[in-house]
N, C-alpha and C positions, 0 to 999 in steps of 0.2 A: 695536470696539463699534458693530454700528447701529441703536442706540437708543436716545434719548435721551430724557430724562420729564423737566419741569418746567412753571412757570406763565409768566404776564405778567411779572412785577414780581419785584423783589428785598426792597425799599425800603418794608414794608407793617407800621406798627407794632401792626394788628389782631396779627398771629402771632406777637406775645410771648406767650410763656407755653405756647405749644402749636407750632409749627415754631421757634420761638427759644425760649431757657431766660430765664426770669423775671427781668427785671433790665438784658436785653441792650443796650445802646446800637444807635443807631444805625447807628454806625460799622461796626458791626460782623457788619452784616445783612450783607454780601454773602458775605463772609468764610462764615457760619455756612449762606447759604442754598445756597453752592457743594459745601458738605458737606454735603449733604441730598438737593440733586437734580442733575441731571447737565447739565441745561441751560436758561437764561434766554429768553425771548423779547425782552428790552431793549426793553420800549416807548419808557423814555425820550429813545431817539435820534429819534422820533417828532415830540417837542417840544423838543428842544433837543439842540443837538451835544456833546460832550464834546470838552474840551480832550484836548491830550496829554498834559497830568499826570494828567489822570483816566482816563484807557485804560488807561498806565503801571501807575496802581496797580486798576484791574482786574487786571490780568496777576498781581501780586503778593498780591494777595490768596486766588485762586482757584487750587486743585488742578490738577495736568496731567488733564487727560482731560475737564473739561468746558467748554460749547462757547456763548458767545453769539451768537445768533440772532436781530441789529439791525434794527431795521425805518429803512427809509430813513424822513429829515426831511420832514415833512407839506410843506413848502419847496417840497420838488421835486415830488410826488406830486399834491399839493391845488391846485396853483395854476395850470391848466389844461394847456397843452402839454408833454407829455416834454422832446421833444427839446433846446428853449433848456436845459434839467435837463441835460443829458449831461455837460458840463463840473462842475457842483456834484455830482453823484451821484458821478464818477470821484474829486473832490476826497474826499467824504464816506470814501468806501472805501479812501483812500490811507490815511487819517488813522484809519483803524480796522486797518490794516495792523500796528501794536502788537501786537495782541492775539496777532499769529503761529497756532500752534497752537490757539488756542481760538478764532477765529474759524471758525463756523460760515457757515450759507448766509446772505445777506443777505436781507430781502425786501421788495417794492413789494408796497405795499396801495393800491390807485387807489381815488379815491371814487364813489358811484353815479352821478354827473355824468359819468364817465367811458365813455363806451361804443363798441360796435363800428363807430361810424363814423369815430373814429378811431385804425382796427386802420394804419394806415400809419405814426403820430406811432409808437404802441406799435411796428411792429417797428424803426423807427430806433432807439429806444430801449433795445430789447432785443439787435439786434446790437450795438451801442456797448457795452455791457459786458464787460470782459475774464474771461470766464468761468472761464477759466485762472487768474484769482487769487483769484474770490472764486466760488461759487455761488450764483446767482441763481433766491429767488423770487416768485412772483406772484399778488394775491388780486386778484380781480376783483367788483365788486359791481353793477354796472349788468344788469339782470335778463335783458337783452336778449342778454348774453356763455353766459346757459344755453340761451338756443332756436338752433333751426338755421336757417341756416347756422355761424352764428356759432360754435357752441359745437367743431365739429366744427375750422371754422379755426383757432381760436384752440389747439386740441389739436396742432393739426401744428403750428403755429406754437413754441409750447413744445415740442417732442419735436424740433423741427429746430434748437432752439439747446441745448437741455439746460436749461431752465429749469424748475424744480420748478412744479408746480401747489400753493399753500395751498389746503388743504380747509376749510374752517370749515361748523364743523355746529353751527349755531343749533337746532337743534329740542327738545333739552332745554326747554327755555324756553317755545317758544310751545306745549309742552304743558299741557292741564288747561285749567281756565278762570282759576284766576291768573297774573298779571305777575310774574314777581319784577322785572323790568328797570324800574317804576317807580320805586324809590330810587332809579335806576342814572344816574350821570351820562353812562357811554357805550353808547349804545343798538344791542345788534345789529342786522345786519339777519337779516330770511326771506328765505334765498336756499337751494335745493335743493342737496342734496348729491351732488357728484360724486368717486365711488368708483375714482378712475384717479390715475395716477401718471404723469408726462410725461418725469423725468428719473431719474439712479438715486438718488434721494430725495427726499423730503416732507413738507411742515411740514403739521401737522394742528392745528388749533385748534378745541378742544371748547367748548362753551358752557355748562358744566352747569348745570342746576337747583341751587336751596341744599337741597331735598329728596335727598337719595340715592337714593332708591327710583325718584326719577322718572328719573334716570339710568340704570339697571340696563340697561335693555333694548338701547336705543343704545349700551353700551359693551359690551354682550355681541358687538353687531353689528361693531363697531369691533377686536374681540379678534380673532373670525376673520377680518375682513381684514388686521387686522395680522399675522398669523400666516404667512397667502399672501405678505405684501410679503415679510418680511424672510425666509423661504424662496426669492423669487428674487433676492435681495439689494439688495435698496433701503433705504436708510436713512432712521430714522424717526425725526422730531422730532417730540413729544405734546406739548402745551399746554393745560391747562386754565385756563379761566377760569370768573368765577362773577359774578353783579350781587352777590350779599354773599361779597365776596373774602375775607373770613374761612375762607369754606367750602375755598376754592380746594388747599388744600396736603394738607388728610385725602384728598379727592374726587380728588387725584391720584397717590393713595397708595391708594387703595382700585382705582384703575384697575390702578397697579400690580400689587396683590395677584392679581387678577381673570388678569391676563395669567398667572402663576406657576402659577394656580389649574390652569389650562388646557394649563399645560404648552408657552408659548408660549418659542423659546430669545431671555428678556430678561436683561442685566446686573442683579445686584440691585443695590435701589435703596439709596445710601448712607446715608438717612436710617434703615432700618431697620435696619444697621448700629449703630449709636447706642442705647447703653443708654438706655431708656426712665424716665425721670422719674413719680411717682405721677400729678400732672398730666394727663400726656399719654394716661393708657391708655384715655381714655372718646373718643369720636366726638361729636360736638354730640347 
């Protein structure tokens, strides 16, 4: 399978009643949201580490064949220099070594503080990872990592270790003349989208609108390039997020659809599998 569709979050009690059945405990969300989509982005590990009882029963809860896709601890990423990180990032990834089989790529999101003057800290940083156990990859937000030189270095630089490029395509959002990102406790950034793939896979994180329609166009655009990836066989990890994450699981169900539509070759999606509740059969 190289393709995998899911959101942020597990853990979202907005999707009772509409990606969970009316009633569902807590407990019970990973459990149900493992049968639904095929793979997590785990922000959680973002803000706080999981013990090993709690990776344990990740494992135990979730289906063979789907695959979390942990963002390293703000810890190591937020807190200025990589490389003092090396040691705590290797620990991080030892201790998610559990998960076996359903560990997917890991990835460093750096903060916009972070930039290409120190492309030296980053590749200490990026060779120290044993790429052999885990794949490694990396969002960059510092505005200065899309102009050139830089953008061009930092391209080699990924393609000479195998480290996936994160695409994040905010532009859903700052379309029209509203905000939705003013509810939003986490504020994307505008940063341009770069349509390349560095290793033989790629985490994609979508931004959508809570509108649908304002999505359409961008995921038409995102259809035929996914179409070209996994034609020369690169593996694709989908993310949708949304400032009202309610939205988040139809919109990534609809991206779905969209791919099928198109006659894109994707594993169908397990949620649609699943006998449909009266509930569920309306869209917002």
């Amino acid at each position: 399978m190289n393709f995998f569709i899911g959101c942020a979050v597990w853990a979202y009690k907005g999707w009772v009643g509409e990606l969970y059945p009316p009633g569902t405990r807590t407990a019970e969300f990973l459990s149900l949201y493992s049968r639904r989509f095929t793979t997590v982005e785990g922000n959680t590990t973002f803000y706080a580490i999981p013990n090993q009882e709690t990776v344990a029963r990740w494992v135990t809860e979730t289906p063979p064949g789907f695959e979390f896709c942990l963002k390293l601890p703000r810890t190591i990423t937020h807190e200025g220099l990589l490389q003092p990180q090396i040691p705590a990032a290797l620990k991080f990834l030892e201790g998610m070594q559990l998960l076996g089989q359903r560990l997917g790529p890991i990835f460093a999101q750096l903060p916009p503080s972070y930039a290409p003057k120190l492309m030296a800290d980053l590749v200490n940083f990026l060779e120290a990872w044993p790429h052999k156990v885990a794949p490694l990859a990396l969002e960059v937000r510092h505005r200065d990592w899309f102009t050139e030189p830089h953008a061009s270095n930092l391209t080699a630089l990924l393609e000479s270790l195998n480290v996936g490029r994160v695409l994040l395509d905010s532009r859903p959002i700052y379309t029209g003349d509203d905000d939705p990102q003013l509810q939003s406790e986490r504020r994307k950034p505008k940063l341009p989208v770069q349509f390349s793939v560095t290793a033989p896979f790629s985490l994609i994180r979508f931004i959508s609108h809570p509108n649908l329609s304002v999505n359409q166009p961008f995921m038409e655009e995102w259809v035929m390039q996914i179409q070209q990836w996994l034609q020369a066989g690169v593996r694709i990890y989908f993310f949708v997020h949304c400032p009202i994450e309610e939205r988040s699981p139809n919109t990534a169900r609809h991206f779905q659809n969209l791919l099928e539509q198109h006659s894109v070759a994707v594993p169908p999606l397990p949620w649609n599998q699943i006998e449909r509740s009266p509930n569920q059969l309306s869209l917002w």
